[in-house]
DOFIFI-902256 format. One record per residue (C-alpha): x, y, z; residue in one letter. Coordinates in steps of 0.2 Angstrom, whole numbers, padded with zeros to 4 digits, always signed. Layout:
<pts>
XYZA...
</pts>
This chain:
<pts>
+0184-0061+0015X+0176-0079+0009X+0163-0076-0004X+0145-0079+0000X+0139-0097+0002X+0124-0105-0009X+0119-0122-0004X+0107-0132-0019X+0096-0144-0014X+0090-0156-0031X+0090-0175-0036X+0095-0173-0052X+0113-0172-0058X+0114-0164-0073X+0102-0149-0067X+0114-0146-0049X+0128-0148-0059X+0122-0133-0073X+0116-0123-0055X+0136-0126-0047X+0144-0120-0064X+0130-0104-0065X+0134-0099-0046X+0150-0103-0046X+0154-0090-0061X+0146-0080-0050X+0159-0079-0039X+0152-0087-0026X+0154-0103-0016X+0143-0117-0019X+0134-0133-0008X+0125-0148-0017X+0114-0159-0008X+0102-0173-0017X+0090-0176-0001X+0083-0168+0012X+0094-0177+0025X+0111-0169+0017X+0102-0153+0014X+0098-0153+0033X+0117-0157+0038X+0124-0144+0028X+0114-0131+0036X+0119-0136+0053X+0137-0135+0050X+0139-0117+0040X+0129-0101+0035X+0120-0097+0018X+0117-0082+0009X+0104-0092-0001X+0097-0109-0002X+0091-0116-0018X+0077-0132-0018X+0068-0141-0027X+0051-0147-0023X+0052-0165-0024X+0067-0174-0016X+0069-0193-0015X+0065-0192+0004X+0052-0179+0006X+0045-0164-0001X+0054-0147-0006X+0043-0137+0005X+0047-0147+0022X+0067-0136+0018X+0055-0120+0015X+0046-0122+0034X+0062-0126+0041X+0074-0113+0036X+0060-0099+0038X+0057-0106+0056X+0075-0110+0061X+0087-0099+0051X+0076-0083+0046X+0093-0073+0041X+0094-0087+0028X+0082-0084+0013X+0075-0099+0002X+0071-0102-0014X+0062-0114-0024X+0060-0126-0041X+0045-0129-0049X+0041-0139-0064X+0034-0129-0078X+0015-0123-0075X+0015-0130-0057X+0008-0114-0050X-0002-0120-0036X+0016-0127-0030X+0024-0110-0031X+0011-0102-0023X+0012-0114-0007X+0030-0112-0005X+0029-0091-0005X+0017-0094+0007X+0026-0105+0017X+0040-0093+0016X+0051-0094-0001X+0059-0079-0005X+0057-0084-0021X+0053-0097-0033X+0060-0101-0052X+0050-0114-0062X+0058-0129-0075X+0067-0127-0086X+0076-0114-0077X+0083-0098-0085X+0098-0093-0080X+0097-0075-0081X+0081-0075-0069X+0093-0087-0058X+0106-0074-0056X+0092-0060-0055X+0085-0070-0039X+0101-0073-0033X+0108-0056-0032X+0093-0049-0026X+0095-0062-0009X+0114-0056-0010X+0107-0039-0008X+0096-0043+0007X+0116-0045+0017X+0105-0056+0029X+0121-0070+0031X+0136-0067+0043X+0151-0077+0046X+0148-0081+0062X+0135-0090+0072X+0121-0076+0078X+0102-0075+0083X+0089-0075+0073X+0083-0059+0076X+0074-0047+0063X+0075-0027+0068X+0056-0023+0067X+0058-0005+0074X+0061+0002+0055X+0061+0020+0059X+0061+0025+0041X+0045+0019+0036X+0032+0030+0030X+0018+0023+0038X+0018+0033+0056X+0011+0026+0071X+0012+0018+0089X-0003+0010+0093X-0002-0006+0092X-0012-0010+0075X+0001+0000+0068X+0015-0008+0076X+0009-0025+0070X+0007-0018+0052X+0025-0010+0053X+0033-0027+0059X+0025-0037+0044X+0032-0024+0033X+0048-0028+0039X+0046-0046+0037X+0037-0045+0020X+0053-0033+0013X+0063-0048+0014X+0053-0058+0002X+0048-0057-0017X+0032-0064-0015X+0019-0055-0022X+0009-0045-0007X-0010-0039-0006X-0014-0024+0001X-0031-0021+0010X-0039-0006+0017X-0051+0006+0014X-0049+0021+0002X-0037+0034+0012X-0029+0021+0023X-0011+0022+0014X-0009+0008+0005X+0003+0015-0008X+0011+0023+0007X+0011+0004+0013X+0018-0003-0003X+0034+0010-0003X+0039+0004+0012X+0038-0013+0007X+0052-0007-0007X+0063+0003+0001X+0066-0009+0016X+0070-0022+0003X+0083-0030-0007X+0076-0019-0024X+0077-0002-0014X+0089+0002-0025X+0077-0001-0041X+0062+0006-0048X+0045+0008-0037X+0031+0012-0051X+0013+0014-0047X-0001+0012-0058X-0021+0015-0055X-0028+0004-0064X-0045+0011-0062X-0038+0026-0072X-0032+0018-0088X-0043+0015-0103X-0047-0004-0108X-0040+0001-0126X-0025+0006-0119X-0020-0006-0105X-0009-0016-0114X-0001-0005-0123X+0002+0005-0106X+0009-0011-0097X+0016-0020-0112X+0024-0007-0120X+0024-0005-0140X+0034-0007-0155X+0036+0010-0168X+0022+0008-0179X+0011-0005-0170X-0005+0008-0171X-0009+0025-0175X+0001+0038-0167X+0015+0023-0161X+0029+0032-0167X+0043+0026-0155X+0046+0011-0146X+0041+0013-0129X+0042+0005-0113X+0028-0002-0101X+0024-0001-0084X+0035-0019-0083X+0047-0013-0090X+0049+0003-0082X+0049-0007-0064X+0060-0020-0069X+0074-0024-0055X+0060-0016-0044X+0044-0016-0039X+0028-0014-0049X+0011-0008-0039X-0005-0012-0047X-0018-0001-0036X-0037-0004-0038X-0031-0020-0045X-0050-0025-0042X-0054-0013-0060X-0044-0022-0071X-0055-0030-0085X-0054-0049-0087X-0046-0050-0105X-0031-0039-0096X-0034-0051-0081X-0028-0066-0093X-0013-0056-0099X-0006-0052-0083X-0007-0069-0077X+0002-0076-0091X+0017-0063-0086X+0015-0069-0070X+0017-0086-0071X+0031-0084-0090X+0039-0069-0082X+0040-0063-0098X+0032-0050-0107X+0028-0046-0127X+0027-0028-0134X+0013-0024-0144X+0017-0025-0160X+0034-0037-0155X+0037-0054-0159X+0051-0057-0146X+0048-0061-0127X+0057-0049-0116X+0061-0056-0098X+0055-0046-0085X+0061-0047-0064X+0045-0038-0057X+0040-0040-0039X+0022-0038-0040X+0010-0027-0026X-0009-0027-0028X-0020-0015-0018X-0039-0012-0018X-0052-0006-0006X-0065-0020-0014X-0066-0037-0006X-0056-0048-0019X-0067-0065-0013X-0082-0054-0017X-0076-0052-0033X-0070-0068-0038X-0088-0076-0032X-0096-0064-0043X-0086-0066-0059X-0079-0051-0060X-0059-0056-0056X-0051-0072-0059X-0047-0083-0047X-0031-0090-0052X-0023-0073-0055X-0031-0069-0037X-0023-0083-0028X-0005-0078-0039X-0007-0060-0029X-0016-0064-0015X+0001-0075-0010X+0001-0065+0006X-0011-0053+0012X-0007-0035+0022X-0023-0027+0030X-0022-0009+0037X-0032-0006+0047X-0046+0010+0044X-0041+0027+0056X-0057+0024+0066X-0046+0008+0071X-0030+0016+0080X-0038+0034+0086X-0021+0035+0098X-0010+0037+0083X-0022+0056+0077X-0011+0066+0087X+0007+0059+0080X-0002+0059+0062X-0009+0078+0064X+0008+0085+0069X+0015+0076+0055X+0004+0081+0042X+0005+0101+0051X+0023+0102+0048X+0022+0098+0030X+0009+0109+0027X+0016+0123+0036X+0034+0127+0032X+0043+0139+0038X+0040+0143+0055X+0029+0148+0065X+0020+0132+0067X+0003+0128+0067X-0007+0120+0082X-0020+0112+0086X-0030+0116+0103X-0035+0102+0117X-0052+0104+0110X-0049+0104+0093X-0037+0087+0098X-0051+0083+0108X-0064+0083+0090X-0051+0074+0078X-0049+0059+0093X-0069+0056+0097X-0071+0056+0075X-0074+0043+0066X-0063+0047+0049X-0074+0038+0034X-0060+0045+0022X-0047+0039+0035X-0027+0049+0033X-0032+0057+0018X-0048+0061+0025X-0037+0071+0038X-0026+0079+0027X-0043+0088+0019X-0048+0095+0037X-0032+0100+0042X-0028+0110+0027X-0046+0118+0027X-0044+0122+0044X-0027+0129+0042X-0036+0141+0030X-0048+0147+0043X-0036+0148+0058X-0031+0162+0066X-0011+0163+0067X-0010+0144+0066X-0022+0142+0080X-0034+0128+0075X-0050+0128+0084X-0063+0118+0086X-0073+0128+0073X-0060+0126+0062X-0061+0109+0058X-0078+0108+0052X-0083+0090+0055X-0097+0080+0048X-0105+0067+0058X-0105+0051+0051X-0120+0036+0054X-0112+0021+0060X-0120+0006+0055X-0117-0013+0059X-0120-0027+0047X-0119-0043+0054X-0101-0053+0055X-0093-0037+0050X-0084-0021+0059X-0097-0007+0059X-0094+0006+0046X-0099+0023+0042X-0105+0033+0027X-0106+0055+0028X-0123+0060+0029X-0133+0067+0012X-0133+0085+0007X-0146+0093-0001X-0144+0103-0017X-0157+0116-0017X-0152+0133-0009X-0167+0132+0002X-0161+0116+0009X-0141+0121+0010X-0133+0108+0026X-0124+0120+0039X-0110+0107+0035X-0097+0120+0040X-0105+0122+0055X-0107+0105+0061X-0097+0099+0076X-0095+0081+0086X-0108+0077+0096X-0104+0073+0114X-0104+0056+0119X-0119+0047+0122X-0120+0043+0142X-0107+0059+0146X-0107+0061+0164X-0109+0080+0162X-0111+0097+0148X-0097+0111+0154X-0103+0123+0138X-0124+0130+0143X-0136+0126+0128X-0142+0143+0116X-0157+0148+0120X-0161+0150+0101X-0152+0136+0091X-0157+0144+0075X-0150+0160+0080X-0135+0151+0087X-0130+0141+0072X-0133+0158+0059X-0120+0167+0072X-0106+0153+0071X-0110+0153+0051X-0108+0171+0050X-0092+0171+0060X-0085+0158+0047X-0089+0167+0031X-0084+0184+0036X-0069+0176+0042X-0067+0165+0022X-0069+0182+0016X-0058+0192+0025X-0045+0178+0018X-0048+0181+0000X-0051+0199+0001X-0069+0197-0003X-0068+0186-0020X-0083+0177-0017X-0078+0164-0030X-0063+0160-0019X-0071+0161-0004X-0084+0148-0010X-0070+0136-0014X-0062+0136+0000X-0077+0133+0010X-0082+0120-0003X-0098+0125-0007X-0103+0133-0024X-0104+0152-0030X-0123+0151-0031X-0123+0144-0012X-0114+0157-0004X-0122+0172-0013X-0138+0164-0005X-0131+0162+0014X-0123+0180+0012X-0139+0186+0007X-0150+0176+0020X-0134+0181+0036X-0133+0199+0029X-0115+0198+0026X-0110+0211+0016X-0095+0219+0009X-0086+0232+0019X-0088+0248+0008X
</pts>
């Protein structure tokens, strides 16, 4: 079996001649090309695992190869050479469709790094085949069939064969960890590290330490070296969620990682090199941000190289069903399963989900606690409305309604169901003829039914109905509920 095939593409000698020796000590086997045109040739006549450019050839620019090998040979991943500090040029070609870019003067060890990771993608084949990329992933974590989903899947997919760094958008609930994991496992580092870090959650005194690492004795209480989130990930795939929190003295840090690859321990005077492919997530707008000072717009256009968007649950109703069943199963293990009726199917479809999956998650586990045999009723789920509102130029979004904190002015949250539709053609179910009376019934039912659960401990009972101690005595006392003697 012939080894794997790189083909360089650079003007100048003495640098595709110190790339050949490199590649070729690899094992592998090597093409040079000084122009466009011979670069062009070479990759009509054989298949490459990897190819190498610069960005500035005698007779045109590097980035020409990037949009002609990701358009014509997509199995066939590209990389580029920068000169040193050219970020913006980087940045273009991983948008244009680099798998990855190294920058002047070139280190060989991130060289073979890069080059390994496109030997892992096993994208080449000996023999002449479609450019075809399998976009039905059914390993993915992300779960759905409609067809916001779908597209979100396929780019997935597509982004898993590149390094360049992604942005996640969504709203808070709408997976985007779940998102990045499947960016990592359907790549070439799925073999490597996936860390996550909030950074919303780390102390501004401690931010560098925590992604730095430190040296023994660089502060008080550093009594071993320790790694940081960088080096934890190295090889793999490092998340930075809430990205958006960061302060802007870490902001200046980070870029400087990003653009050196390399990072310093506190408290160390050597530069270790670091292979980290980078995944930012936030529910804030970014732009926003940047036009109000509060994040730095060069480290925002190193992450924002290409953008992902998942779309809020409100978005893809169709995929509540599949997403229910899902999240039933794992929370109900052994058998007998829990279901949820037509009706109850019926509420989850026509809501509006501000707190999107996770929000879903919360109902369904609350109302698995108040179902009967894994019978989940409308009753059950205990929706809120929501208030939809519609800025202009934007979707329309939606925010709970207030509750009160008083006792006197307790919300009958619990008891709250989705409206019917506006406009619905007919009402099957006849009105109360007291609605007060109504509504204290339905309340009753649920607490008598919150205690029965927990065997009359109040305490637990109010937490699992998520309301305080003080709150329940009071609707006990007011629905004359009391304990059986």
């Amino acid at each position: 079996m012939s080894s794997p095939r790189i083909l360089v593409v650079d003007d100048e000698a003495d640098l595709r001649e110190l790339l050949e020796i490199t590649l070729l000590k690899m094992g592998l086997d090597v093409d040079s090309a000084a122009t466009l045109g011979e670069a062009r040739a070479f990759l009509e006549s054989s298949d490459y695992a990897l190819v190498l450019t610069d960005m500035r050839l005698p007779d045109g620019m590097g980035i020409e190869l990037v949009s002609e090998v990701s358009a014509r040979h997509r199995n066939t991943p590209i990389a580029v050479i920068t000169a040193f500090g050219s970020a913006d040029n980087a940045v273009a070609a991983l948008k244009a469709g680099a798998f990855d870019y190294l920058a002047k003067p070139v280190a060989l060890d991130h060289l073979r790094a890069m080059v390994q990771s496109a030997l892992r993608l096993n994208l080449p084949s000996p023999h002449p085949r479609a450019d075809v990329v399998d976009e039905t992933a059914p390993n993915l974590r992300l779960i759905g069939q409609s067809h916001a989903m779908q597209d979100v899947r396929s780019q997935i997919v597509r982004l898993a064969r590149s390094m360049a760094p992604v942005a996640i958008a969504g709203e808070s609930g709408s997976g985007k960890e779940l998102a990045a994991r499947d960016i990592h496992t359907q790549s070439a580092r799925a073999d490597k590290p996936f860390v996550a870090v909030n950074c919303g959650a780390i102390p501004e005194n401690l931010m560098e330490a925590e992604f730095f690492g430190y040296r023994k004795g660089a502060f008080t209480g550093a009594h071993a070296d320790r790694e940081g989130f960088f080096q934890a990930a190295n090889g793999g795939t490092l998340m930075l969620d809430e990205v958006a929190d960061l302060p802007l003295a870490m902001q200046v840090k980070l870029l400087r990682v990003i653009q050196e690859r390399r990072v310093r321990r506190l408290g160390g005077t050597v530069e270790e090199a670091v292979d980290v492919r980078l995944i930012s997530a936030t529910h804030q707008n970014l732009v926003d941000c940047v036009e109000s000072g509060k994040f730095r717009q060069d480290l925002f256009y190193r992450l924002n190289v290409i953008e992902l968007r998942l779309p809020p649950l409100r978005e893809r109703l169709d995929d509540v069903a599949m997403l229910a069943e899902t999240i039933l199963q794992r929370l109900i293990t052994p058998e007998p399963r829990a279901t949820l009726t037509p009706d109850a199917l019926s509420a989850l479809r026509d809501y509006r989900f501000p707190g999107n999956v996770r929000e879903l998650e919360n109902i369904l586990e609350r109302a698995l606690a108040f179902s009967n045999g894994g019978r989940i009723e409308v009753a059950d789920l205990a929706l809120r409305p929501v208030v939809l509102s519609e800025p202009s130029g934007a979707a329309a979004e939606q925010r709970s309604v207030a509750l009160p904190e008083s006792a006197e002015e307790i919300p009958v949250a619990l008891l709250q169901r989705p409206a019917a539709p506006v406009g619905a053609a007919e009402f099957t179910a006849p009105l109360p003829t007291s609605l007060p009376d109504y509504l204290d019934e339905v309340e009753r039912d649920i607490i008598q039914r919150a205690l029965h659960k927990t065997r009359f401990n109040r305490t637990q009972a109010a937490e699992l109905l998520g309301v305080s101690f003080r709150q329940l005595r009071y609707r006990m006392q007011r629905l004359e509920i009391r304990e059986p003697d």
